[in-house]
C-alpha positions in Angstrom: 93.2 -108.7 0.6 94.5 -105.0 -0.1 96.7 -104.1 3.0 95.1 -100.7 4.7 97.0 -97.3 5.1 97.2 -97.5 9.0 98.8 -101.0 8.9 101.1 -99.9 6.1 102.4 -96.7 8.9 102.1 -100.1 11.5 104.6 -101.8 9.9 107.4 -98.4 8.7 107.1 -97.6 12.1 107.8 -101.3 14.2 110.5 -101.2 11.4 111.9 -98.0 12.4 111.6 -98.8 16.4 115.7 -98.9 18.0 114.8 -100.0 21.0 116.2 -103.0 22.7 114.4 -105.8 24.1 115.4 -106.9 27.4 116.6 -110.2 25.8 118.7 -108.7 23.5 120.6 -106.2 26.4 122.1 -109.4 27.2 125.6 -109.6 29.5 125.2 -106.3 30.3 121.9 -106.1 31.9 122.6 -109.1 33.4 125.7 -107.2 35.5 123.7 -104.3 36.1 121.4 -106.5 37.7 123.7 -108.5 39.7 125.7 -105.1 41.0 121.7 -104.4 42.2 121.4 -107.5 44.1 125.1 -107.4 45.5 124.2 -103.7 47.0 121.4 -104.9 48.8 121.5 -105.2 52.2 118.4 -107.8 53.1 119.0 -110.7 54.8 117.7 -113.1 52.1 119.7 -112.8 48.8 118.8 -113.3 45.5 120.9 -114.9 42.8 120.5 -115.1 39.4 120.5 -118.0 37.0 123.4 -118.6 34.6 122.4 -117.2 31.3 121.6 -119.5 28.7 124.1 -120.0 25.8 121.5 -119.1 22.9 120.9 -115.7 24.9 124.8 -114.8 25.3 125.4 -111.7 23.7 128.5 -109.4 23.3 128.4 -107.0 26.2 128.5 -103.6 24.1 125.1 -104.3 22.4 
């Protein structure tokens, strides 16, 4: 099956894309979220799950 021109630009430009997933902000978003939670002044707190060890990922990405 011959591959059409607008799948062709698809492709170049999902190829081209920089942005980050959340899962790949890693460590980082992670602390950006728990400096969030720690700000809040509600009486019921939320805490977040330790990451999981597959997902650990240097904190400068």
């Amino acid at each position: 099956m011959t591959e059409k021109r607008w799948m062709k630009s698809v492709k170049t430009e999902a190829k081209a894309n920089t942005t980050k997933m959340p899962w790949e902000r890693g460590l980082r978003r992670q602390a950006m979220i728990a400096r969030r939670l720690e700000a809040d002044d509600r009486r019921t707190k939320v805490t977040l799950p330790p990451m999981p060890d597959f997902l650990s990922l240097d904190a400068t990405a």
